[in-house]
Backbone and ligand atoms as CSV (ligand in chain L), in Angstrom:
chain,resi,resn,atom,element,x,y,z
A,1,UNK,N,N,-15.996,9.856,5.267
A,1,UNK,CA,C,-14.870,9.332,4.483
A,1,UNK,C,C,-14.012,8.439,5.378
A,2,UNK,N,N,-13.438,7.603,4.740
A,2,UNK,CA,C,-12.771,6.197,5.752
A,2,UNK,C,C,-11.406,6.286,4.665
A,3,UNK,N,N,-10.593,6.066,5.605
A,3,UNK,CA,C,-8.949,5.651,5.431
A,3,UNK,C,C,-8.472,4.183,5.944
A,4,UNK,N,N,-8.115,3.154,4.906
A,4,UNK,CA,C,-7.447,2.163,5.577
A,4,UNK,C,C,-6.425,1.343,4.712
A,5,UNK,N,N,-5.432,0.731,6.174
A,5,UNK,CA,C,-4.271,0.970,4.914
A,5,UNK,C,C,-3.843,-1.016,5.621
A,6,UNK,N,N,-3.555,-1.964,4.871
A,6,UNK,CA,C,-2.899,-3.040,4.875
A,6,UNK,C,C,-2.019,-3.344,4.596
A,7,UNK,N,N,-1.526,-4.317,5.164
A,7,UNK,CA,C,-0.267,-5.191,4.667
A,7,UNK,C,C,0.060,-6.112,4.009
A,8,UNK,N,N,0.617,-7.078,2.996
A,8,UNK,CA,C,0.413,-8.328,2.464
A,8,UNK,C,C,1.976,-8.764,1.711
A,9,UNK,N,N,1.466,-10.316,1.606
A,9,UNK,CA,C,2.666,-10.462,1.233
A,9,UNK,C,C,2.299,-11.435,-0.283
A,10,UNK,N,N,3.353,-11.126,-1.088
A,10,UNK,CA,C,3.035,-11.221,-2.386
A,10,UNK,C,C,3.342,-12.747,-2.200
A,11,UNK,N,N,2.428,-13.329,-4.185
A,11,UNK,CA,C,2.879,-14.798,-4.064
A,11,UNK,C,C,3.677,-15.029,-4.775
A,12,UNK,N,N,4.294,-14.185,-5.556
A,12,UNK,CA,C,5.498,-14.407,-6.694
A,12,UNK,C,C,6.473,-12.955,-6.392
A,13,UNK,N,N,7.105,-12.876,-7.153
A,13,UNK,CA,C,7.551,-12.099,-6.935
A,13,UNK,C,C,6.996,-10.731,-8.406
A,14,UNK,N,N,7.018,-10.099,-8.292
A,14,UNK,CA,C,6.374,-8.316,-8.867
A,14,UNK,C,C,7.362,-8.178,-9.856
A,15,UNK,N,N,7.622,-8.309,-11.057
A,15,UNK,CA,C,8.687,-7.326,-12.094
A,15,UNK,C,C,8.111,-6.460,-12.532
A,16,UNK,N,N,7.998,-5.290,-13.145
A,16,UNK,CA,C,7.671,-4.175,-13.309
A,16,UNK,C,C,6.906,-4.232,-14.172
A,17,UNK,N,N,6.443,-5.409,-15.061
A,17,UNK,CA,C,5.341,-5.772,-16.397
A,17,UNK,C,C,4.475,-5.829,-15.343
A,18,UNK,N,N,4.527,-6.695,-14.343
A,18,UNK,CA,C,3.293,-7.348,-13.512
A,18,UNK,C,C,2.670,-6.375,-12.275
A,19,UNK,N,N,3.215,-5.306,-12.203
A,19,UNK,CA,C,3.178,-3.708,-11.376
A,19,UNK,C,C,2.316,-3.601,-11.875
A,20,UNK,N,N,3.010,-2.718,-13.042
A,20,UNK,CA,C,1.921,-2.137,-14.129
A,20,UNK,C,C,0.634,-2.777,-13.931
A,21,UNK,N,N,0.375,-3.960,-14.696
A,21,UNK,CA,C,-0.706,-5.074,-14.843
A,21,UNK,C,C,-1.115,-4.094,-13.581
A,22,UNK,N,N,-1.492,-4.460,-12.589
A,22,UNK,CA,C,-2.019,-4.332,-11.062
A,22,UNK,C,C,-2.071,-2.883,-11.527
A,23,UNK,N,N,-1.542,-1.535,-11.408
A,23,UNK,CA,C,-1.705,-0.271,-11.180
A,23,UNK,C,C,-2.436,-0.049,-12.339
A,24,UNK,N,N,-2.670,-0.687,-13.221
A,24,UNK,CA,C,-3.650,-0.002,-14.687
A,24,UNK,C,C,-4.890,-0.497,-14.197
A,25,UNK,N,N,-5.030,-1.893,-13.634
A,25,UNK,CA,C,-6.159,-2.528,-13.196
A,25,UNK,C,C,-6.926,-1.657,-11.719
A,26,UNK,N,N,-5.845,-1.118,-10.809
A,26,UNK,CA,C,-6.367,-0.789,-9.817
A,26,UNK,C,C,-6.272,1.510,-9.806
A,27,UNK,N,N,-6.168,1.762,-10.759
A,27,UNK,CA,C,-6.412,2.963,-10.477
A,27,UNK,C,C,-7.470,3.293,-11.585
A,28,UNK,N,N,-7.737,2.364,-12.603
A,28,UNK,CA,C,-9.584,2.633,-13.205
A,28,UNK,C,C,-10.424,2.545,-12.803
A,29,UNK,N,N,-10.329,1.284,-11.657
A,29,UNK,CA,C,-11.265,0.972,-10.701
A,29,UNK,C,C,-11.375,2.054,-9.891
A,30,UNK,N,N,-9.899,2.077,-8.884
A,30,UNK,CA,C,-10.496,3.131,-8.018
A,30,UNK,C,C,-11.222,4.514,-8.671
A,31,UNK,N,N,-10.770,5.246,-10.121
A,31,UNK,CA,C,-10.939,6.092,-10.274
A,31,UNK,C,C,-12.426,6.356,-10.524
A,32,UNK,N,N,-13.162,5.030,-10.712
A,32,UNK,CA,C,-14.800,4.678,-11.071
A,32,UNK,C,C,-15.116,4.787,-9.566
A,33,UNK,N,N,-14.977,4.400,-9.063
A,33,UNK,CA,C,-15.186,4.203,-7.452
A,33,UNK,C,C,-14.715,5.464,-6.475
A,34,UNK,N,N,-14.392,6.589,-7.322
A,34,UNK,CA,C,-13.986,8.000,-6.534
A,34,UNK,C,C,-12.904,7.592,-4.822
A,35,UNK,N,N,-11.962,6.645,-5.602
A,35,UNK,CA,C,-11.194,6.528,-4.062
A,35,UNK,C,C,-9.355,6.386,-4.392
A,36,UNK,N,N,-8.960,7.513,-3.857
A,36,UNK,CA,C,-7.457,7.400,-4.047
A,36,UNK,C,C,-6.522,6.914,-2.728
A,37,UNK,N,N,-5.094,7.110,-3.201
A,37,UNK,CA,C,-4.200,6.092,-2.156
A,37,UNK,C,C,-3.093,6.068,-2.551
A,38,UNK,N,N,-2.132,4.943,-2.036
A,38,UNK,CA,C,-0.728,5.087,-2.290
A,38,UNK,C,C,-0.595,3.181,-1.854
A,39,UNK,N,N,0.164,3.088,-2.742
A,39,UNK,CA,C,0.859,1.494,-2.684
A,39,UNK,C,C,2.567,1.192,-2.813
A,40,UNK,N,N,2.945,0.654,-1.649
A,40,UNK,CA,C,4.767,0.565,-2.085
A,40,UNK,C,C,4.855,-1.448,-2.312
A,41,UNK,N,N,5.857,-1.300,-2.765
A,41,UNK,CA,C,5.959,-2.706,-2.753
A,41,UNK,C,C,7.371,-2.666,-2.751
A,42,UNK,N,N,7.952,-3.594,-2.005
A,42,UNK,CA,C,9.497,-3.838,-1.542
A,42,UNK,C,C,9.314,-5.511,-1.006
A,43,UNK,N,N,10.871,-6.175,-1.396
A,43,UNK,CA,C,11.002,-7.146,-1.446
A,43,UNK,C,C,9.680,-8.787,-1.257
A,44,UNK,N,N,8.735,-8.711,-2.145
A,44,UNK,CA,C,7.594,-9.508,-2.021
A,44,UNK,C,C,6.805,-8.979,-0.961
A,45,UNK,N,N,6.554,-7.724,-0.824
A,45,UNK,CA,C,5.716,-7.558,0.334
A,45,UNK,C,C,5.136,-5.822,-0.076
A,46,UNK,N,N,3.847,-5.562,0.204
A,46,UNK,CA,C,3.031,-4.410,-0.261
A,46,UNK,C,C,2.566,-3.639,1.129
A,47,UNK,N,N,2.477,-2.731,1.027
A,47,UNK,CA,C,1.996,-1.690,2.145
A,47,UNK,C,C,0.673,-0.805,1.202
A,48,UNK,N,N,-0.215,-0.807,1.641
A,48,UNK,CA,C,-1.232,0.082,0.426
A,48,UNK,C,C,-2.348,1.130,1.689
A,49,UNK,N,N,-2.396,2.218,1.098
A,49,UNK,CA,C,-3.610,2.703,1.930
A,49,UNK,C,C,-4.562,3.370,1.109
A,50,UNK,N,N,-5.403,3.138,1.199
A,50,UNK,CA,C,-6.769,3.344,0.422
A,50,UNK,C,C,-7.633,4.347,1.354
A,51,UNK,N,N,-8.561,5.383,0.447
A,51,UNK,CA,C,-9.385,6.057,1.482
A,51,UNK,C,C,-10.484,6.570,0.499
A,52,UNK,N,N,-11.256,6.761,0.663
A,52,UNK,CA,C,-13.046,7.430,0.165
A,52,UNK,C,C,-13.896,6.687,0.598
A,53,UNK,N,N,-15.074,7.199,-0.095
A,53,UNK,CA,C,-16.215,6.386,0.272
A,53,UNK,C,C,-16.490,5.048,1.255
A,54,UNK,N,N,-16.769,4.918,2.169
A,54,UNK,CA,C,-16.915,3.849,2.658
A,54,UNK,C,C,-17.413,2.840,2.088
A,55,UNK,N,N,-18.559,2.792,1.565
A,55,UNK,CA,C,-19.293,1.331,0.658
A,55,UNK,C,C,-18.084,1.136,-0.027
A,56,UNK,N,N,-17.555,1.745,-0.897
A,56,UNK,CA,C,-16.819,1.696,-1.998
A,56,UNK,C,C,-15.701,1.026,-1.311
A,57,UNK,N,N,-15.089,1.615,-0.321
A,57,UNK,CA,C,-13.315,1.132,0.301
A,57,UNK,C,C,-13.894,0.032,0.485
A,58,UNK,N,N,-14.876,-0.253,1.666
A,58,UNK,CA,C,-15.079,-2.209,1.527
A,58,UNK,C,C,-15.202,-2.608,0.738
A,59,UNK,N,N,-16.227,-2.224,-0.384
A,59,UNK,CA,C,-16.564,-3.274,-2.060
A,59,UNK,C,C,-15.521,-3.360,-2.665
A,60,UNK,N,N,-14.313,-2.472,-2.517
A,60,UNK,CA,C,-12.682,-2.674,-3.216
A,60,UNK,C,C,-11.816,-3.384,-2.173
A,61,UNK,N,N,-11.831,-2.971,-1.136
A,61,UNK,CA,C,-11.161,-4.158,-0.117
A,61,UNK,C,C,-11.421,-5.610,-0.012
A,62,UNK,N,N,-13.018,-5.904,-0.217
A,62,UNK,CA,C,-13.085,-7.324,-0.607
A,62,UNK,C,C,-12.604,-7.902,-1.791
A,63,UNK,N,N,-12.493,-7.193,-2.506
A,63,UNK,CA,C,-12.190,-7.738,-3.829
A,63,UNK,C,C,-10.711,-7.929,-3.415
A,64,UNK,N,N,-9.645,-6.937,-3.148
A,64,UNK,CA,C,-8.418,-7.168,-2.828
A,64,UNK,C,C,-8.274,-8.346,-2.139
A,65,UNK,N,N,-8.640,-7.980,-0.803
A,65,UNK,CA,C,-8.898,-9.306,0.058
A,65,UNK,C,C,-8.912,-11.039,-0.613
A,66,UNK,N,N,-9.721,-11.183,-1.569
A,66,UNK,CA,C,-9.768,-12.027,-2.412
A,66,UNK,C,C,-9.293,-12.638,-3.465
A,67,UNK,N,N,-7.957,-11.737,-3.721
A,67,UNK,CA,C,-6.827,-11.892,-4.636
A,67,UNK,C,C,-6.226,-12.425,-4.604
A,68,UNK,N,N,-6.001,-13.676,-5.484
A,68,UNK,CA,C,-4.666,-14.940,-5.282
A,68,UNK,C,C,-3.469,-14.422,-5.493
A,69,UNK,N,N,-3.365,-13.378,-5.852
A,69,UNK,CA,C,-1.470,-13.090,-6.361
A,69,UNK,C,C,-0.812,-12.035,-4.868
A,70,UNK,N,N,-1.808,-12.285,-3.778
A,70,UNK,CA,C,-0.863,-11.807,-2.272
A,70,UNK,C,C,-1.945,-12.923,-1.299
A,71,UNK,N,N,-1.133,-12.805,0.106
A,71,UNK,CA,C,-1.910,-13.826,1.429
A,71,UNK,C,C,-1.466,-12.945,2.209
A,72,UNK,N,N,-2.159,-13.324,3.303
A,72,UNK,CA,C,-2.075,-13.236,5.060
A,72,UNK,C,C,-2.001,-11.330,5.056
A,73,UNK,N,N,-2.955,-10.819,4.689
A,73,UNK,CA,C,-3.267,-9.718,4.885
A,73,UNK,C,C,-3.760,-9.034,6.022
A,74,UNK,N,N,-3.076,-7.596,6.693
A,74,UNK,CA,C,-2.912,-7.775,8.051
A,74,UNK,C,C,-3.493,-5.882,7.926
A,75,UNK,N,N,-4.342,-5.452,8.581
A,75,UNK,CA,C,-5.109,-4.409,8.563
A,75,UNK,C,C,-4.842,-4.200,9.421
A,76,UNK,N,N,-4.350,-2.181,9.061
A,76,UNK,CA,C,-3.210,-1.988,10.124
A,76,UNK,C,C,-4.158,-0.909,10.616
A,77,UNK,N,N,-4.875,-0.016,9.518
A,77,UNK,CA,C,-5.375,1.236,10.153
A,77,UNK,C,C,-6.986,1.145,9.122
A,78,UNK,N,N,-8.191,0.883,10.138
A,78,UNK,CA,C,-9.407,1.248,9.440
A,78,UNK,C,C,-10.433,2.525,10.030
A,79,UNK,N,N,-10.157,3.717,9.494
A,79,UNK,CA,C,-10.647,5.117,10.307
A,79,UNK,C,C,-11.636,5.644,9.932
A,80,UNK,N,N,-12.155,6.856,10.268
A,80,UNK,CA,C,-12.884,7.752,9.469
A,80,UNK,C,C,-11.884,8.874,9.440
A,81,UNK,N,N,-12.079,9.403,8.282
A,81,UNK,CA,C,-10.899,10.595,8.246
A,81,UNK,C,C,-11.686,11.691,8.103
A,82,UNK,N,N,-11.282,12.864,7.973
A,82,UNK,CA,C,-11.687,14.113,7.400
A,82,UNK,C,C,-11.707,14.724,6.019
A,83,UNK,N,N,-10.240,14.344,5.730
A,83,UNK,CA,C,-9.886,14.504,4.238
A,83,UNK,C,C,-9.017,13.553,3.929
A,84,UNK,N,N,-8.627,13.632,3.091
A,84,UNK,CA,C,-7.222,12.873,2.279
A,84,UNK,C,C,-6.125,12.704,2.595
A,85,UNK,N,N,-5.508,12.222,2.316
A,85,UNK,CA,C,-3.983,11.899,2.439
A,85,UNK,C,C,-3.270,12.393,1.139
A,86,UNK,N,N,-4.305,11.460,0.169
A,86,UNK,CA,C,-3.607,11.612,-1.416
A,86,UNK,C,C,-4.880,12.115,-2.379
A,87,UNK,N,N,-5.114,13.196,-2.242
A,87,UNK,CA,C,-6.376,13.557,-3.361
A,87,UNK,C,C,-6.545,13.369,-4.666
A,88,UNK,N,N,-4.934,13.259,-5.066
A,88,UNK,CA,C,-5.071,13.381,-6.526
A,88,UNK,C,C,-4.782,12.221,-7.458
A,89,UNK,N,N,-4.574,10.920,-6.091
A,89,UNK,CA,C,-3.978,9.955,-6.867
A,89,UNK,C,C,-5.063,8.637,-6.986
A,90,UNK,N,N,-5.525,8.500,-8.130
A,90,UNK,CA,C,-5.767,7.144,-8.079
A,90,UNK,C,C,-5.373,5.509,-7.745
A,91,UNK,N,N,-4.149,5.771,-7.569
A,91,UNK,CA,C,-3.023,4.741,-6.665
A,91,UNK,C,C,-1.766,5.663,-6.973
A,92,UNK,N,N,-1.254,5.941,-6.117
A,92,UNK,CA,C,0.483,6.530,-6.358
A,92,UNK,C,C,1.381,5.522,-6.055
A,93,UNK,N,N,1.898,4.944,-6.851
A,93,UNK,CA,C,2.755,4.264,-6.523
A,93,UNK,C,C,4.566,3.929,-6.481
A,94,UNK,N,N,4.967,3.321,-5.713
A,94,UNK,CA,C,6.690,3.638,-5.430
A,94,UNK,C,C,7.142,1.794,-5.183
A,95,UNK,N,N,8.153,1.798,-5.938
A,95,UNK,CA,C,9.272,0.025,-6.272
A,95,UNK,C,C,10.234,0.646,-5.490
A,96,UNK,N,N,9.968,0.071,-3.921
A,96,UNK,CA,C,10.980,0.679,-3.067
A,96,UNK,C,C,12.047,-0.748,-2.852
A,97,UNK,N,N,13.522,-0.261,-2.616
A,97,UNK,CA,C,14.524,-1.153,-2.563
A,97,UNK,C,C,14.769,-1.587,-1.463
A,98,UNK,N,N,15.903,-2.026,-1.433
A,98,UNK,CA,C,16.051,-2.563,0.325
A,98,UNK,C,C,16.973,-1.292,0.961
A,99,UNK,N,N,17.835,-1.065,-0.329
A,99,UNK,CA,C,19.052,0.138,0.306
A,99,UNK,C,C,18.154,1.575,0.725
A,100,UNK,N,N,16.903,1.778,0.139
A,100,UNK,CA,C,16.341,2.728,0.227
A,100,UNK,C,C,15.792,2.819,1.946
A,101,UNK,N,N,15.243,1.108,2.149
A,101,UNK,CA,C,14.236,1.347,3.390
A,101,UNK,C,C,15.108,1.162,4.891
A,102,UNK,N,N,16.618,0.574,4.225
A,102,UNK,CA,C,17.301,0.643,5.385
A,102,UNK,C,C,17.722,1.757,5.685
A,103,UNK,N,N,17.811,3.100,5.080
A,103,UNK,CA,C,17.878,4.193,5.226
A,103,UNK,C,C,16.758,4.978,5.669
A,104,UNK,N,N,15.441,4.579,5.513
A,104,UNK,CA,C,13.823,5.717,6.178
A,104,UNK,C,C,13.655,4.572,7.067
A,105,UNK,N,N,14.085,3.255,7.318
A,105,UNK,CA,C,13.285,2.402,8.208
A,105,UNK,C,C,14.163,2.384,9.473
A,106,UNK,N,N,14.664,2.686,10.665
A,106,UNK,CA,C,15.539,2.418,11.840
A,106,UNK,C,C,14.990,1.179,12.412
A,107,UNK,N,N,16.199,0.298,12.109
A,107,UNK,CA,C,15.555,-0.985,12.773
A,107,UNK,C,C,15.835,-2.299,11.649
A,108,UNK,N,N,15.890,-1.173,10.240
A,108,UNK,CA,C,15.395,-2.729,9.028
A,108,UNK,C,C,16.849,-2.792,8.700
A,109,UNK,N,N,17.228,-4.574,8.760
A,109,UNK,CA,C,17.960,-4.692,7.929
A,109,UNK,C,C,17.547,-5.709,6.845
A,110,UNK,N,N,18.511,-5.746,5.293
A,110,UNK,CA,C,18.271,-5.425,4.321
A,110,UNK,C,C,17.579,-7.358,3.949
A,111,UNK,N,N,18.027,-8.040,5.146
A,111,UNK,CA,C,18.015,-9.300,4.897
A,111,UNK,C,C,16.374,-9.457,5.355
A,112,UNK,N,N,16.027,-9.246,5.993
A,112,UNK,CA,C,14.311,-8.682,6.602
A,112,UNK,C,C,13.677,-9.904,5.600
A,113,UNK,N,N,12.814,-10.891,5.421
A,113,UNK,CA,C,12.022,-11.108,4.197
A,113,UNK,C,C,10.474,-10.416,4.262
A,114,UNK,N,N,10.387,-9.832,3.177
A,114,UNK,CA,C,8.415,-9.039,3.519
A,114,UNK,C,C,8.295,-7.912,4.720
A,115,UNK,N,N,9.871,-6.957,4.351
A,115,UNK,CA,C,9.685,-6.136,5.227
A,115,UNK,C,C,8.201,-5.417,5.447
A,116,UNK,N,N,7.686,-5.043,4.504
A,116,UNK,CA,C,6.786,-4.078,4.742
A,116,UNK,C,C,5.706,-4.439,5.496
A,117,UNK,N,N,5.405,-6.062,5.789
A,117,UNK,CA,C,4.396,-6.323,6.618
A,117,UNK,C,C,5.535,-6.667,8.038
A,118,UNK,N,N,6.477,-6.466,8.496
A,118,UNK,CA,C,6.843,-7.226,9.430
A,118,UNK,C,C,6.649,-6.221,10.647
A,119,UNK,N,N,5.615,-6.828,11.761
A,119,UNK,CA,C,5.257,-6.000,12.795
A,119,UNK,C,C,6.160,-5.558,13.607
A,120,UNK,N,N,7.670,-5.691,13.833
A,120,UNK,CA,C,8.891,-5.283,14.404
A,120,UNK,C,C,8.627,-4.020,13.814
A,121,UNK,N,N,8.345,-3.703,12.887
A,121,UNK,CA,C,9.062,-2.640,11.510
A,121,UNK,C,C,8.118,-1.709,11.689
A,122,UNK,N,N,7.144,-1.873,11.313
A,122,UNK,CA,C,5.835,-1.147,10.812
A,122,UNK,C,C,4.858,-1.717,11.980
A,123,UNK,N,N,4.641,-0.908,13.023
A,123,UNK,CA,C,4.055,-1.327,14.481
A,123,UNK,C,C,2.578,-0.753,14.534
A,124,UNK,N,N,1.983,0.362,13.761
A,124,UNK,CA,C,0.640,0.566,13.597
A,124,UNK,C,C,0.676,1.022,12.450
A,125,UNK,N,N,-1.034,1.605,12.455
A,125,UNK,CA,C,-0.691,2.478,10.836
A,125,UNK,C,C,-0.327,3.603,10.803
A,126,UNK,N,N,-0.387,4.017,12.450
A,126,UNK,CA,C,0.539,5.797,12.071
A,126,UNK,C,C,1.932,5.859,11.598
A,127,UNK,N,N,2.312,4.735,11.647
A,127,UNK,CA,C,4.215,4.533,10.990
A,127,UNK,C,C,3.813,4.036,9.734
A,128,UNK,N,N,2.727,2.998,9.275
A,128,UNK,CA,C,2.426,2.598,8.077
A,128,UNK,C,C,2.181,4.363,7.059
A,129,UNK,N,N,1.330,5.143,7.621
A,129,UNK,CA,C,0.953,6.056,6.904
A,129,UNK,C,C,1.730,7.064,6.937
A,130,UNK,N,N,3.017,7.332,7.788
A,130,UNK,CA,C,4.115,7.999,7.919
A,130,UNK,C,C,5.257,7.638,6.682
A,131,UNK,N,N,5.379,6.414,6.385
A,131,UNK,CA,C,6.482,5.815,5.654
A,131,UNK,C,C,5.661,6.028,4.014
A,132,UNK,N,N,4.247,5.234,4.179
A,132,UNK,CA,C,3.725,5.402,2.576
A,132,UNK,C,C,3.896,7.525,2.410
A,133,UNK,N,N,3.564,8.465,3.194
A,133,UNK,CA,C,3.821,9.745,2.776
A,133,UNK,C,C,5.021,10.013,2.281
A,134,UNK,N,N,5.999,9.217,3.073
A,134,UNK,CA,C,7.677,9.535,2.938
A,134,UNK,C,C,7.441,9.374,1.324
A,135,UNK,N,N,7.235,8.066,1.310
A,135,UNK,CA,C,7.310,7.645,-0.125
A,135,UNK,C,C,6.727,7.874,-1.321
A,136,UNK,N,N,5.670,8.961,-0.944
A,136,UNK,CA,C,5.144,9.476,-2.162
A,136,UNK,C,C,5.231,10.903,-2.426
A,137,UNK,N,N,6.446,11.646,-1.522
A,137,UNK,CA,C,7.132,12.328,-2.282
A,137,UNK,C,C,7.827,12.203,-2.942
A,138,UNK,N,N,7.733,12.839,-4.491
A,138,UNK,CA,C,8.979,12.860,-5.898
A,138,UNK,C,C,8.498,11.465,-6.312
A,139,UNK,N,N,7.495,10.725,-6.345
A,139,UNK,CA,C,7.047,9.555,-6.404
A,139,UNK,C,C,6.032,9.560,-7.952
A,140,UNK,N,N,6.406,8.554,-8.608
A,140,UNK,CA,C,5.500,8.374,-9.749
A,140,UNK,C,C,3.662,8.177,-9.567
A,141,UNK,N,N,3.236,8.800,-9.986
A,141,UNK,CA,C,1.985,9.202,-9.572
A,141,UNK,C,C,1.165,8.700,-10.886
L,1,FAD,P1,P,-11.172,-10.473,-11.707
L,1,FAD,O1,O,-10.550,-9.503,-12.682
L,1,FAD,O2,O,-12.463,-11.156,-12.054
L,1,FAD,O3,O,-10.070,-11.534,-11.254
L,1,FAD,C1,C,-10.347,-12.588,-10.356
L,1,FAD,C2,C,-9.044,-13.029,-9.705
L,1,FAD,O4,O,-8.073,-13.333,-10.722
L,1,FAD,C3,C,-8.377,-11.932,-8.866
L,1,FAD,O5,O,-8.856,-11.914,-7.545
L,1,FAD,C4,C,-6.939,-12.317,-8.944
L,1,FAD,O6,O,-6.640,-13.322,-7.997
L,1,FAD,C5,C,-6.803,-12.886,-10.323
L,1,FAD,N1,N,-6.280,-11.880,-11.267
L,1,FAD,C6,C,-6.898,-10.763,-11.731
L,1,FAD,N2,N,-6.116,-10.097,-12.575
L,1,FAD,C7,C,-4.970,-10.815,-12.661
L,1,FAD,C8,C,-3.759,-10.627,-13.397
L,1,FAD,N3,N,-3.562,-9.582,-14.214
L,1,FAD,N4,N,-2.793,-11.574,-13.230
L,1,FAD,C9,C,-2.976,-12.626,-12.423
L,1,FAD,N5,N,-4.095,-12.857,-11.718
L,1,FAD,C10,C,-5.082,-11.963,-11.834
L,1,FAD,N6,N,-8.049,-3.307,-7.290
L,1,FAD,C11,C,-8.688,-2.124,-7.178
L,1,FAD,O7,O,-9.767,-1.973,-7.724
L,1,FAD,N7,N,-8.142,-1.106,-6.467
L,1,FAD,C12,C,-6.952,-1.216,-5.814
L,1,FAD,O8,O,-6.485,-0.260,-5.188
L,1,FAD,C13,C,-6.270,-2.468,-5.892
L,1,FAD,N8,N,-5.105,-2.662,-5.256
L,1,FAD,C14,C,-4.512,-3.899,-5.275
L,1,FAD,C15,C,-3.351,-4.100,-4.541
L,1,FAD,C16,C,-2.740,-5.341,-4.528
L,1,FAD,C17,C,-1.487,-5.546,-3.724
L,1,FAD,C18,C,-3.299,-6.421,-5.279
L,1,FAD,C19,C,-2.644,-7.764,-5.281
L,1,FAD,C20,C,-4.456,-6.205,-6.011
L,1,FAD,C21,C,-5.071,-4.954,-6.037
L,1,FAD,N9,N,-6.234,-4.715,-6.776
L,1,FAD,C22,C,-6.867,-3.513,-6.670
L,1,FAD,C23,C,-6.788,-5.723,-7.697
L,1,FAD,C24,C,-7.960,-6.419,-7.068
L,1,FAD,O9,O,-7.478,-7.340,-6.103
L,1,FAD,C25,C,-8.793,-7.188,-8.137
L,1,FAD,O10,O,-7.992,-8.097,-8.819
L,1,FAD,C26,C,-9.380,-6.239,-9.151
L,1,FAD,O11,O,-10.058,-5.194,-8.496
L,1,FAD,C27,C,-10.344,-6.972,-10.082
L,1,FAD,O12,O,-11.339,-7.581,-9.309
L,1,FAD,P2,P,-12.332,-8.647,-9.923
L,1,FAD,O13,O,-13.187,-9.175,-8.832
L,1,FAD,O14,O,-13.006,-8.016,-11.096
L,1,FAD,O15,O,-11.351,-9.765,-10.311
């Protein structure tokens, strides 16, 4: 089993119609593809970590990879794991704010653009996969 989690930065900006869109599209898939995870998105910028099957995480990572509605995608953590992180989620996902991350992030301030990829911030994926856990407690699932 493989865990890996990226960074990206959106090309528009996300309102909560166009979330959706993306989380209905990406947790049928994953759920066909037996692979769960967690995705935040804060100010035009996504943090996501994905984990199962190996064939499968690449055949869904390329496809991501290949998506016009984010760029400059920056792969923070690609592992073999043991188990899970998120077993039960087909994407869990969290519309994190700025007031929220200047409070779990030491370091961020609120003016930051695309915090979630900015390597000051988020320096490997053990802080990437530290912050997506933060965030998927009490988190819409
Ligand atoms: P198609 O549906 O054939 O689409 C081709 C291209 O059209 C896409 O690459 C995209 O650029 C664009 N497109 C597709 N749908 C829309 C739309 N509703 N609005 C605007 N443009 C669109 N997929 C997963 O399976 N699992 C995931 O965990 C996952 N996470 C994602 C996270 C992010 C941040 C983003 C941006 C996308 C994610 N996706 C995920 C979606 C994935 O990138 C593909 O769009 C999806 O899997 C469908 O792939 P496809 O090759 O069938 O593309």
């Amino acid at each position: 089993m493989r865990r890996l989690i990226y960074c990206s930065q959106a090309c528009q900006d996300f309102d909560p119609d166009l979330l959706v869109d993306l989380l209905r599209q990406a947790r049928a898939t994953n759920e066909r593809a037996g692979l769960s995870g967690m995705l935040l998105y804060c100010s035009r910028s996504f943090l996501q970590l994905l984990e199962g099957d190996e064939d499968a995480l690449a055949e869904t990572y390329e496809r991501i990879r290949a998506d016009r509605r984010h760029t400059n995608l920056r792969r923070l953590l690609d592992a073999e794991v043991s188990q899970r992180l998120f077993p039960d989620w087909s994407m869990g996902f969290d519309h994190v704010d700025d007031d929220e991350l200047a409070q779990d992030l030491p370091g961020y301030t609120p003016a930051t653009s695309y915090p979630l990829m900015n390597p000051d911030l988020i320096t490997d994926g053990k802080v990437a996969e530290s912050l997506l856990t933060l965030y998927a407690r009490n988190k819409i699932r």
